[in-house]
C-alpha positions in Angstrom: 95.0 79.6 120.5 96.6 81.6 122.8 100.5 81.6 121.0 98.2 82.8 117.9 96.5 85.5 120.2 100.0 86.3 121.4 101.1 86.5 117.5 98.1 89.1 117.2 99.4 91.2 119.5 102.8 91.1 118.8 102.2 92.2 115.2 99.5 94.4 116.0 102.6 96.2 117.9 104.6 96.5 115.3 101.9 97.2 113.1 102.5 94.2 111.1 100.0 92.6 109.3 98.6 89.2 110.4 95.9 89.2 107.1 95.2 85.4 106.1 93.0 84.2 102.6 89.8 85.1 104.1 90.8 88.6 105.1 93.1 90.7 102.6 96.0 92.5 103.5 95.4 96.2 105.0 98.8 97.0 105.8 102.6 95.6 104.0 102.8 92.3 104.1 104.3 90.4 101.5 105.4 86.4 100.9 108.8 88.0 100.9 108.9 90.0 103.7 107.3 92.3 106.4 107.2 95.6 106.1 106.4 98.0 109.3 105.3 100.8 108.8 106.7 104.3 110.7 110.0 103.3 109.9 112.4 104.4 107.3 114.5 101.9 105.3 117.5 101.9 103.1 118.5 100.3 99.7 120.8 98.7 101.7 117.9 97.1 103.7 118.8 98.4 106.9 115.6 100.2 108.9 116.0 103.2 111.6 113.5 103.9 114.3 113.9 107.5 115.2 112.4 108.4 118.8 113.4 111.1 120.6 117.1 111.8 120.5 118.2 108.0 119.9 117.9 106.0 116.9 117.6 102.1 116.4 118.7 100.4 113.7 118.8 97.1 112.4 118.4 94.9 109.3 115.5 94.3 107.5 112.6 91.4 107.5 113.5 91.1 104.1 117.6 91.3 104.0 117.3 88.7 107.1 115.4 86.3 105.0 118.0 86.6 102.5 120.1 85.6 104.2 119.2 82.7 105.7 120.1 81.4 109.1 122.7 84.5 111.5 125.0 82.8 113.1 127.2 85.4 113.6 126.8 89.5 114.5 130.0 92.0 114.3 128.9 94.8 115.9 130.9 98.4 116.8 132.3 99.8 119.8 129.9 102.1 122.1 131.1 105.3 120.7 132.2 105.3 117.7 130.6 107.3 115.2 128.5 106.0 112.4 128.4 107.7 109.0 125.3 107.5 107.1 126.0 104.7 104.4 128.7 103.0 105.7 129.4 99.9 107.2 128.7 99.7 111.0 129.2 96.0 111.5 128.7 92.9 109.5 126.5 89.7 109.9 127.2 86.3 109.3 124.8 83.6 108.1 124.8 80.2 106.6 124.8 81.6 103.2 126.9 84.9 103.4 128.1 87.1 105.3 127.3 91.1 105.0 128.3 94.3 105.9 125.8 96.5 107.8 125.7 100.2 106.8 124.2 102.7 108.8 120.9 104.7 107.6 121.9 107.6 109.5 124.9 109.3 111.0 125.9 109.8 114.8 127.6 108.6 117.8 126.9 104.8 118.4 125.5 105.2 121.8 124.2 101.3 122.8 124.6 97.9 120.8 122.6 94.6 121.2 125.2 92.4 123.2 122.2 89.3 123.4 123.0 89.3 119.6 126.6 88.0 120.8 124.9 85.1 122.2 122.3 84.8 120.4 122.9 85.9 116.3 119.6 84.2 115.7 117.4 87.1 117.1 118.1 89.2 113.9 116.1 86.4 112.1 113.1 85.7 114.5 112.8 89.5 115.5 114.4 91.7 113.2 112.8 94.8 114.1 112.4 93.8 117.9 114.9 92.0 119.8 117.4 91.9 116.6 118.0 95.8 116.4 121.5 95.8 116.3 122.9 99.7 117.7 121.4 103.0 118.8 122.5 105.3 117.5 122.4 109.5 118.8 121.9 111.4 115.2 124.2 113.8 114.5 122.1 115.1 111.4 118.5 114.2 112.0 117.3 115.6 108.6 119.3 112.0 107.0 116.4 110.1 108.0 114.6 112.5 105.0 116.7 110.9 102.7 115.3 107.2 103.2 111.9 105.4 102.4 108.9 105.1 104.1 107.0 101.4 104.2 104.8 102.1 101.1 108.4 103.0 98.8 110.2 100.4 100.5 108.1 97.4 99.6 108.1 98.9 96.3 112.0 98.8 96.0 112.1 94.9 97.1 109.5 93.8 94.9 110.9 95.7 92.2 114.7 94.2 93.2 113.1 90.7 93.4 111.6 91.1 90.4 115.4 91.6 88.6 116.6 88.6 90.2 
């Protein structure tokens, strides 16, 4: 009872939907993914968290479980620069490994060294403890250019669907 209380609350942070049979689904949740809403996503299925003068980014509920198991994270150098649709870093799981673009451009201001120890974070938190860098925009108006939740869930059930 109380890891599923804990669960609650955990999503109720992120604003994650925790909807079972009995109640239906208010927010995006899919079988395929989560979806969180007050973040923007790429087609590359990276999501940015824009708050203040920094932005987070990381990869996506739904590119993680593509993936399968991380096992291993490439990430930048603090300072280096990030340009909006390129690759940042890459990430390495039992099935694949992947570049990571970035959703928005700027000076790479942080990364998430616990991911050097522990890859596995992208998959059991991906839009907690598995951001990836932090990133100080150099053109904040980017983040206009990417989807909300509501388009976003659209463009992976649309993608799945083609599969």
């Amino acid at each position: 009872m109380a890891l599923r209380m804990w669960a609650s609350s955990a999503a109720n942070a992120l604003r994650v939907s925790t909807a079972t049979a009995s109640r239906p689904a208010s927010s995006l949740f899919r079988s395929f993914s989560a979806v969180v809403e007050g973040l923007k996503y790429a087609t590359s299925h990276e999501w940015v968290k824009h708050e203040g003068s920094v932005a987070t980014v990381g990869i996506t509920h739904h590119a993680q479980d593509h993936l399968g198991e991380v096992v291993f994270v490439e990430l930048p150098d603090v300072g280096k620069t990030a340009k909006q649709g390129d690759g940042f870093g890459a990430v390495e799981s039992v099935k694949a490994t992947s570049d990571v673009n970035s959703p928005i451009s700027g000076e790479i201001v942080e990364v998430n060294s616990k991911l050097n120890d522990t890859p596995g974070l992208i998959n059991s938190s991906p839009y907690g403890e598995g951001w990836m860098i932090k990133v100080k925009p150099s053109n904040p108006s980017e983040l206009d250019s990417l989807m909300g939740a509501k388009e976003y869930t659209k463009f992976c059930e649309e993608e799945d669907a083609s599969h």
